[in-house]
VOGU-3710 file (C-alpha; in Angstrom, 3 decimals, decimal comma):
1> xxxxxxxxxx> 69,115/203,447/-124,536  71,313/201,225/-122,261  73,362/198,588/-123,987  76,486/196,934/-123,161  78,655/199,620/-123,512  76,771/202,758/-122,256  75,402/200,835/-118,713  77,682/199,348/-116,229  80,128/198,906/-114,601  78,211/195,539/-114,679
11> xxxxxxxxxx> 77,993/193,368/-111,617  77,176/189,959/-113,205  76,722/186,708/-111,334  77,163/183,204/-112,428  74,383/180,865/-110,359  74,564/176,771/-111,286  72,755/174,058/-109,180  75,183/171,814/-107,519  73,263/168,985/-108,900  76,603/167,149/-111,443
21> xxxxxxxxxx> 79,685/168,424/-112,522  80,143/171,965/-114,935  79,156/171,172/-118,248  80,568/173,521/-121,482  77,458/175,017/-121,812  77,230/176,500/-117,932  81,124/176,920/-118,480  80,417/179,445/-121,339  77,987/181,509/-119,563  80,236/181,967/-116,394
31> xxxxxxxxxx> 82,993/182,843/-118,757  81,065/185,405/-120,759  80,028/186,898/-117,247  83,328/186,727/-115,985  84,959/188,822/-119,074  81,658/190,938/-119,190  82,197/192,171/-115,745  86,242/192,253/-116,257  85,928/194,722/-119,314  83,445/196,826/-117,710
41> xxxxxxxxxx> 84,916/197,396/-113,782  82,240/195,794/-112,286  82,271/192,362/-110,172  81,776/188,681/-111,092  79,681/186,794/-108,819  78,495/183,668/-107,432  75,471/181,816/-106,221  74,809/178,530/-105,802  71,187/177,397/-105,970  71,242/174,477/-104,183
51> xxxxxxxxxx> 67,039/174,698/-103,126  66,659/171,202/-105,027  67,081/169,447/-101,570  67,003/166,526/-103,228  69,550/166,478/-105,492  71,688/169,002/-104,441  75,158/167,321/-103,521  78,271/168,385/-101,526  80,200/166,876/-103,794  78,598/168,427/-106,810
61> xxxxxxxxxx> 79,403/172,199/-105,283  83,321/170,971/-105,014  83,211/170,238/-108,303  81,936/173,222/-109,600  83,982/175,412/-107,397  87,037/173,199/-108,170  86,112/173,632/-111,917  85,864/177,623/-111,998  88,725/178,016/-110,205  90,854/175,559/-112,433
71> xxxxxxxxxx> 89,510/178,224/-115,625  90,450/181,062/-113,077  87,452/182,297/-113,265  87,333/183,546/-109,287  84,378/185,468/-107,844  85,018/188,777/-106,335  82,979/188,361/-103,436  82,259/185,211/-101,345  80,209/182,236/-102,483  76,821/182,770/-101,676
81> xxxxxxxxxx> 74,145/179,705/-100,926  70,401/179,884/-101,263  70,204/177,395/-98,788  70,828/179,496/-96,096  68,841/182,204/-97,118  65,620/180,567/-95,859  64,850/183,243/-93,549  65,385/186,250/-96,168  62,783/184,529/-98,413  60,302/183,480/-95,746
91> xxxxxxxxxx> 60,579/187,886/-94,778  60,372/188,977/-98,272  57,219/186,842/-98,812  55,503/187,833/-95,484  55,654/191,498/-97,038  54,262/190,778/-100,319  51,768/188,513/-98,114  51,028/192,143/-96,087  50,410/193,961/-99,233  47,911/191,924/-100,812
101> xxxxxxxxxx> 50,860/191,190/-103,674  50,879/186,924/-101,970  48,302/184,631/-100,608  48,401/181,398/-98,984  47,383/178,394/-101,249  45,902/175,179/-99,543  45,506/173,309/-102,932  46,598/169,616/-102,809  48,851/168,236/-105,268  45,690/165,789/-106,195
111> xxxxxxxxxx> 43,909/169,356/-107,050  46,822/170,705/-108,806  47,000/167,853/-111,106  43,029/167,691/-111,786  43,555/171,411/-113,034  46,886/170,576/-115,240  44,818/167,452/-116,539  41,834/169,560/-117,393  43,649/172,443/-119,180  45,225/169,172/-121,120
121> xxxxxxxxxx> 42,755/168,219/-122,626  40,856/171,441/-123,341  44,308/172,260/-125,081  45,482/175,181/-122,636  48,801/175,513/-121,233  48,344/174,348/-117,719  47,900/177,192/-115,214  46,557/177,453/-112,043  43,081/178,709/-111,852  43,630/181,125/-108,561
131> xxxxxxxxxx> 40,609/179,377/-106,829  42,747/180,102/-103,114  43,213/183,667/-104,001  39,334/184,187/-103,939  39,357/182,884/-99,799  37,802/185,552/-97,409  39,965/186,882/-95,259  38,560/185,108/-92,414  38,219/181,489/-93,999  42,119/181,749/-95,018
141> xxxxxxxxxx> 43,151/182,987/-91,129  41,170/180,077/-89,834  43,039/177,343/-91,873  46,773/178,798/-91,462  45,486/178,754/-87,401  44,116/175,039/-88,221  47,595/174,540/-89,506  46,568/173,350/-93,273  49,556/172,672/-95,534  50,120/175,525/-97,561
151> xxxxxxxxxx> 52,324/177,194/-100,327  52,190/180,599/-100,754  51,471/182,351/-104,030  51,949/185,613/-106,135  49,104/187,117/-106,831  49,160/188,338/-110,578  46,574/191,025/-111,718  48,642/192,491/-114,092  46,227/193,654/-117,076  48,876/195,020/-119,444
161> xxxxxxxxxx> 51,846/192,788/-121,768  55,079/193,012/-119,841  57,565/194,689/-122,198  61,558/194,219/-121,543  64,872/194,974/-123,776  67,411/192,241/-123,779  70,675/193,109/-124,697  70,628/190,141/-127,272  67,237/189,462/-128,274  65,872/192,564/-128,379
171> xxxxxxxxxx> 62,614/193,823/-127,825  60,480/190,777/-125,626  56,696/191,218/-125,208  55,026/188,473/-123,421  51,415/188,475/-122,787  50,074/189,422/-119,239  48,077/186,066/-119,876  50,519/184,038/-120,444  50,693/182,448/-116,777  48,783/182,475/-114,015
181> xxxxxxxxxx> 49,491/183,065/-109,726  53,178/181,137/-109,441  54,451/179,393/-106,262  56,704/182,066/-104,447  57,333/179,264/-101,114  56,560/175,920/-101,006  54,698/173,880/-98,547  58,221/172,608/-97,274  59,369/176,698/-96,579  61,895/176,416/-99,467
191> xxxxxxxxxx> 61,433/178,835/-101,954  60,558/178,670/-105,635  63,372/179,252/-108,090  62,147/182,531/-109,515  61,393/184,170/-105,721  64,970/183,007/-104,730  66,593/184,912/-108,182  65,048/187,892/-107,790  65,541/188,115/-103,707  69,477/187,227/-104,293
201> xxxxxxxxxx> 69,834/189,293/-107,375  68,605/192,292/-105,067  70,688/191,762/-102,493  73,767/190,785/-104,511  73,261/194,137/-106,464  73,222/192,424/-109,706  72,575/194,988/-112,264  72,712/192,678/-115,685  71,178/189,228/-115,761  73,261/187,417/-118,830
211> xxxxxxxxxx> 72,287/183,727/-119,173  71,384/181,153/-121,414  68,091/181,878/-123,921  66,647/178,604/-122,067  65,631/181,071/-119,236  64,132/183,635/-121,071  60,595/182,099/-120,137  61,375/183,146/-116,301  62,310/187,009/-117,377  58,445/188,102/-117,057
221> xxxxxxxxxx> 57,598/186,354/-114,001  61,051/187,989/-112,399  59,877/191,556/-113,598  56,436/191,236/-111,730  58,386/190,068/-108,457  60,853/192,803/-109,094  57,522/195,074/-109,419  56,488/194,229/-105,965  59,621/194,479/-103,867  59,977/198,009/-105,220
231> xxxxxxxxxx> 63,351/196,906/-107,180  64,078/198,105/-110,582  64,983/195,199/-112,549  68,520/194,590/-113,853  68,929/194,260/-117,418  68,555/191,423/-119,073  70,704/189,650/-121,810  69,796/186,095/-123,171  72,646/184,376/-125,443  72,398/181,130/-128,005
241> xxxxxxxxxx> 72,710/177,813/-126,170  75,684/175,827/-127,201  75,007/172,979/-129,922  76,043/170,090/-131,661  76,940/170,237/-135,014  73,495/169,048/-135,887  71,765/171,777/-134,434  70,706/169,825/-131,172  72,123/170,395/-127,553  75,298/169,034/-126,209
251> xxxxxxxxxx> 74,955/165,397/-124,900  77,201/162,881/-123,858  76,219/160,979/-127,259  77,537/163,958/-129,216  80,870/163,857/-127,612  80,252/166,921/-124,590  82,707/166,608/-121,906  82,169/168,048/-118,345  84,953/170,568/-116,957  86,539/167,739/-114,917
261> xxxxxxxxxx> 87,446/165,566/-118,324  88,361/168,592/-119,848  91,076/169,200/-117,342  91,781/164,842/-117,479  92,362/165,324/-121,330  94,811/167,928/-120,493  92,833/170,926/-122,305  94,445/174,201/-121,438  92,262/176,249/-119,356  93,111/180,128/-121,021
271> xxxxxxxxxx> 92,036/178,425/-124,373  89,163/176,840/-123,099  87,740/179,969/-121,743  88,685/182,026/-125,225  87,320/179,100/-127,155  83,969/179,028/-125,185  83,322/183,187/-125,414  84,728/182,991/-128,921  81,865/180,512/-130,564  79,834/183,912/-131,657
281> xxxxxxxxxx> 82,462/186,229/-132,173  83,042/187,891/-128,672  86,500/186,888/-128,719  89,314/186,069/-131,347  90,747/182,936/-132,216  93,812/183,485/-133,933  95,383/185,537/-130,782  96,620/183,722/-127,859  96,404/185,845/-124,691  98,346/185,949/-121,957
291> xxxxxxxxxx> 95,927/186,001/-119,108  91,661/186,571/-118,312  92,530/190,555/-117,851  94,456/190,455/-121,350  91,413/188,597/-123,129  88,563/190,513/-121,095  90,199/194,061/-122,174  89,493/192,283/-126,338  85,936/190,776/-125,420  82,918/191,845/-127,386
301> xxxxxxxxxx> 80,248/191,557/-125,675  78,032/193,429/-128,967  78,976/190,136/-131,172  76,602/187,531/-128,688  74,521/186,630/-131,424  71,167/185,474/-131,200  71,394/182,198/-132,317  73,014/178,785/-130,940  76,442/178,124/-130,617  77,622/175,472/-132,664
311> xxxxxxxxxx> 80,293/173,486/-130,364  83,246/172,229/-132,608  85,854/169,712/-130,599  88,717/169,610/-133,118  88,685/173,795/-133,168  88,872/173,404/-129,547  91,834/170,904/-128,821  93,639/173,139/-131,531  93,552/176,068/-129,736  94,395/174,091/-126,456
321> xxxxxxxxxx> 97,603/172,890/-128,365  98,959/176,499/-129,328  98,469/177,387/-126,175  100,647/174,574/-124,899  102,900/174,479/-127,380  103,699/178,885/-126,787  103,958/178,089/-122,830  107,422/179,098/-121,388  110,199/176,314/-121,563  110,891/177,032/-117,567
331> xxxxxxxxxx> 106,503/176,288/-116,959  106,769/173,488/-118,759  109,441/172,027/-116,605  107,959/173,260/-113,487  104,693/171,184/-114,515  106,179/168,193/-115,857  108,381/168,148/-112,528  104,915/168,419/-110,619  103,277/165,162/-112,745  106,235/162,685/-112,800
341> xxxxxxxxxx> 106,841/160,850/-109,496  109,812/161,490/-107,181  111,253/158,213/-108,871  111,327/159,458/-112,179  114,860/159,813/-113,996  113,706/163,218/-115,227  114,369/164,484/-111,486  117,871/163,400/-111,639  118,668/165,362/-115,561  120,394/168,782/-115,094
351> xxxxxxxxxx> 117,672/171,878/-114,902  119,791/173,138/-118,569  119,160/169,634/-120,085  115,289/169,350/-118,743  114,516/172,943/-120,157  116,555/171,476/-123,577  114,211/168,580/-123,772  110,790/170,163/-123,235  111,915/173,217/-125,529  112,686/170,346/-128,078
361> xxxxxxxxxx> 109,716/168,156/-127,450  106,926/170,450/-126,829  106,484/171,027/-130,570  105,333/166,882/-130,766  103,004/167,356/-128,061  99,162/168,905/-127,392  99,192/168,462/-123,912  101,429/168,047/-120,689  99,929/164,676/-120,765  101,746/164,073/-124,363
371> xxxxxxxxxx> 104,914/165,505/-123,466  105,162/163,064/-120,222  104,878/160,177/-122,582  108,130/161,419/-124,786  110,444/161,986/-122,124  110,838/158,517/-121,179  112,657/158,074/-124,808  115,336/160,935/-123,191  115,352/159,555/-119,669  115,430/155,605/-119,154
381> xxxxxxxxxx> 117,276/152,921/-120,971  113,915/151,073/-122,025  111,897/150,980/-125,454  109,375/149,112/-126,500  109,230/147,837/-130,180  106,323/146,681/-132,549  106,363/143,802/-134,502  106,129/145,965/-138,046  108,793/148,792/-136,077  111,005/145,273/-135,662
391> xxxxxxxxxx> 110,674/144,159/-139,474  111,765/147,328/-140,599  114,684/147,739/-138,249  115,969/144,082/-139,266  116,025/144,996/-143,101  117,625/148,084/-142,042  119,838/146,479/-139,367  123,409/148,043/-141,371  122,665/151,398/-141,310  122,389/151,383/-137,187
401> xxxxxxxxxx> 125,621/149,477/-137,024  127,084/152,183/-139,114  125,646/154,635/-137,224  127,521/153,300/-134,058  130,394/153,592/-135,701  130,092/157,403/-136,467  129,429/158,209/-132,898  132,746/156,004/-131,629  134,618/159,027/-131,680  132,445/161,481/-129,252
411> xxxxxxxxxx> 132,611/160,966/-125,256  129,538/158,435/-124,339  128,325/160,720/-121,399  128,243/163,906/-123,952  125,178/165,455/-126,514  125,738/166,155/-129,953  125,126/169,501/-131,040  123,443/170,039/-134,114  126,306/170,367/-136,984  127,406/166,722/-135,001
421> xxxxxxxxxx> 124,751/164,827/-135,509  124,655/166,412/-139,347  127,807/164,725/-139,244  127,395/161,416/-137,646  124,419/161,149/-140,081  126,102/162,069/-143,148  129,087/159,239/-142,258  126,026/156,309/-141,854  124,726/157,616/-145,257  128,311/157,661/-147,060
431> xxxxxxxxxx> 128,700/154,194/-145,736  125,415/152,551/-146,302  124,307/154,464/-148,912  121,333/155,199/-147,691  119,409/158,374/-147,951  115,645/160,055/-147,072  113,763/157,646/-145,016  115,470/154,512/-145,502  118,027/156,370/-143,094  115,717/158,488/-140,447
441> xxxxxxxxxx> 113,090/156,063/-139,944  115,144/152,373/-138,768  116,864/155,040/-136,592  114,230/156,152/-135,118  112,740/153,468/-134,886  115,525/151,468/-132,889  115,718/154,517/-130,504  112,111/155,068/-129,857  110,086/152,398/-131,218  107,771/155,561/-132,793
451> xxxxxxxxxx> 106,388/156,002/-136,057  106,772/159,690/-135,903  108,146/162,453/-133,080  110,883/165,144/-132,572  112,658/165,410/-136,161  115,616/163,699/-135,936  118,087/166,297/-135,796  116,809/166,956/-132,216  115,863/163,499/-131,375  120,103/162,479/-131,620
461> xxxxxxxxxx> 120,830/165,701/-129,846  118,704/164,984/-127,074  119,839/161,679/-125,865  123,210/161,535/-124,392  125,536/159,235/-127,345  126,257/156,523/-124,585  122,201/155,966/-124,390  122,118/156,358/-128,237  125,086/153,525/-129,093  123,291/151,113/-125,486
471> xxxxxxxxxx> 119,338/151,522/-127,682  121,460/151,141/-131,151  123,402/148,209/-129,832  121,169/146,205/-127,646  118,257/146,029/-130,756  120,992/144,805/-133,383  122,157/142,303/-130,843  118,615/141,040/-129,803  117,627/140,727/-133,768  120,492/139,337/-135,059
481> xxxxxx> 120,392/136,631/-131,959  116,751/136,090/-133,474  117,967/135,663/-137,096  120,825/133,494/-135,882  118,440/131,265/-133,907  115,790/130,763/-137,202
//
């Protein structure tokens, strides 16, 4: 029996609608095709099904393409487009059309509805009741000569349950009676969804079909087209859809972010992709891997389970920060180099004293975003103070002046080592008498105007001890100008 491991190499496709942006749920079933095909030496694909003409958007393919290739997850061949397959589908019909297998239908929408409102309320499914497929011969050449508006339509006379094994689900029956003769072209010449799949999916030589359990109602009507065409079907694996943590799918409401804001709140795109092929097991969490080919050679595809994915943001983001906070010193400073404007002080610091800072500061910081906002503490003579950072730094406004004192003796354009600023701190204590955080915080405070950030050991080491004794100096001045004028 084939299962994941025994078939292959698997050529797998990934095939949204540019109709919006990627959402997490499409973004998890390209990434589970794009480390299913990885593990096995096959090929990743892509299609865009871009037959809803009108909804379909330029701008919507950009995005997606944009988004995949931001996750890295890159297609081994070129991008293929339904929409200019028109021809391909229009021939493939004509031959089921030659063999009895398709017929023209000339049933108006008005007649279409009738039947769906009929069925309704003798509580059937709706399904067409095949009243075209009964034309003579002659009666249907006379209207397609007449030039009647016309879809054409599969003719199903299959008498027996169709029987399939997915991968994930298991063993599928579904009833031979379960629909009726389905659109294969439309009266427009664009093709249905299911005729388009099963067309590309031959001629893309997909051999395994792994989407979301949401399409699982198209997997008969695909093995009767793959029936006529002569095809053998490819095999067919149907995972969980991804959840809230009330059970129901990912909206807006529930917090769901498109790929776009994922790469706006600065989400790391390796974890993203682990985190999204992880939710049911396929992948670890604890391990951080070093690139796709590293997590695709650990990815288990046996562990899709058959249930939903429940979609945790916190779990995510945490991930995202261990991946930022493990990236190389020399990356980071290469990317934060790429975000800050030419203007920025942080292009004028030494490449040794850059690499210093975001080695020292990454630790504070979840994403590149984060760390931006911390260097300007290191690079720029500003800070900005709240009114409770102020009241604490006036009651506290002796142990900064003794700190200034302790760094009189070391060269204002120099950086304390370590064992220094152990030193300098040790003098302000002796002098003040001050210890714990009636010492760290009004320092900190003056020289960042932060609650919390790089422990203060590295905070004094970072900034050069002119910049330190200019923040220290200028905030005593400016408070005790304030006191003096009350």
């Amino acid at each position: 029996m084939i299962n994941f491991r025994t078939g292959g190499p698997w050529i797998t496709r990934f095939a949204p609608s540019p109709t919006g942006v990627l959402h997490l749920g499409n973004a998890r079933t390209a990434a589970l095709n794009f480390l299913l095909a990885r593990q096995s030496g096959g090929k990743f694909l892509l299609r865009l099904e871009d037959t809803d003409q009108e909804r379909s958007t330029f701008a919507s393919e950009a995005a997606i393409l944009w988004s995949l290739a931001w996750m890295g997850l890159t297609p081994d061949e070129p991008v293929r487009r339904q929409s200019l397959g028109l021809q391909r589908y229009a021939g493939a019909v004509r031959i089921l059309v030659e063999h009895n297998l398709a017929y023209p239908c000339f049933c108006t929408e008005t007649e279409l509805q009738q039947e769906r409102e009929a069925a309704a309320q003798a509580g059937l499914p709706p399904r067409y009741s095949g009243r075209c497929a009964a034309l003579s011969p002659d009666e249907c050449a006379a209207r397609l000569a007449r030039g009647d508006t016309h879809s054409i339509r599969f003719r199903n006379t299959r008498q027996t349950d169709i029987h399939f094994t997915d991968l994930i689900k298991g063993q599928i029956t579904v009833p031979a009676t379960a629909f009726g003769d389905f659109v294969l072209l439309r009266s427009s010449g664009w093709p249905s969804y299911n005729l388009a799949v099963v067309v590309d999916d031959i001629d893309m030589g997909v051999n395994l079909v792994l989407r979301g359990e949401d399409h699982l109602t198209n997997t008969a009507r695909q093995i009767l087209l793959y029936s006529a065409f002569e095809s053998p079907p490819p095999v067919f694996a149907h995972h969980g859809l991804l959840v809230d943590s009330e059970g129901k799918k990912l909206s807006k409401r529930s917090g769901a972010l498109s790929i776009p804001e994922c790469m706006d709140t600065g989400l790391e795109p390796l974890a993203l992709v682990q985190y999204l092929a992880s939710l049911s097991g396929a992948l670890p969490t604890k391990h951080l891997f070093t690139s796709l080919e590293d997590m695709a050679r650990s990815f288990n595809p046996f562990a899709l389970g058959r249930g939903n994915a429940i979609m945790n943001f916190e779990e995510l983001h945490n991930l995202s920060a261990r991946y930022f906070r493990a990236t190389a010193p020399r990356t980071l400073v290469s990317a934060v180099s790429g975000t800050l404007p030419p203007t920025d002080p942080w292009h004028d610091l030494e490449d040794e004293i850059r690499c210093d800072l975001v080695s020292n500061l990454r630790d504070n910081a979840t994403t590149l975003r984060e760390l931006c906002n911390l260097l300007p503490h290191f690079t720029t003579d500003r800070t900005c103070y709240t009114p409770a950072s102020l009241t604490e730094i006036i009651a506290n406004t002796a142990v900064l002046s003794a700190l200034n004192q302790a760094l009189d003796e070391h060269d204002p354009a120099s950086r304390l080592d370590k064992s220094m600023v152990t030193t300098v701190l040790h003098r302000t204590s002796e002098q003040t008498g001050s210890r714990g955080r009636a010492l760290y915080h009004p320092i900190r405070l003056a020289l960042t105007g932060q609650e919390s950030g790089p422990e203060l050991l590295s905070l004094l080491s970072l900034m050069p001890v002119g910049r330190i004794k200019q923040r220290v100096r200028e905030i005593v001045t400016i408070l005790s100008h304030c006191n003096h004028k009350e």
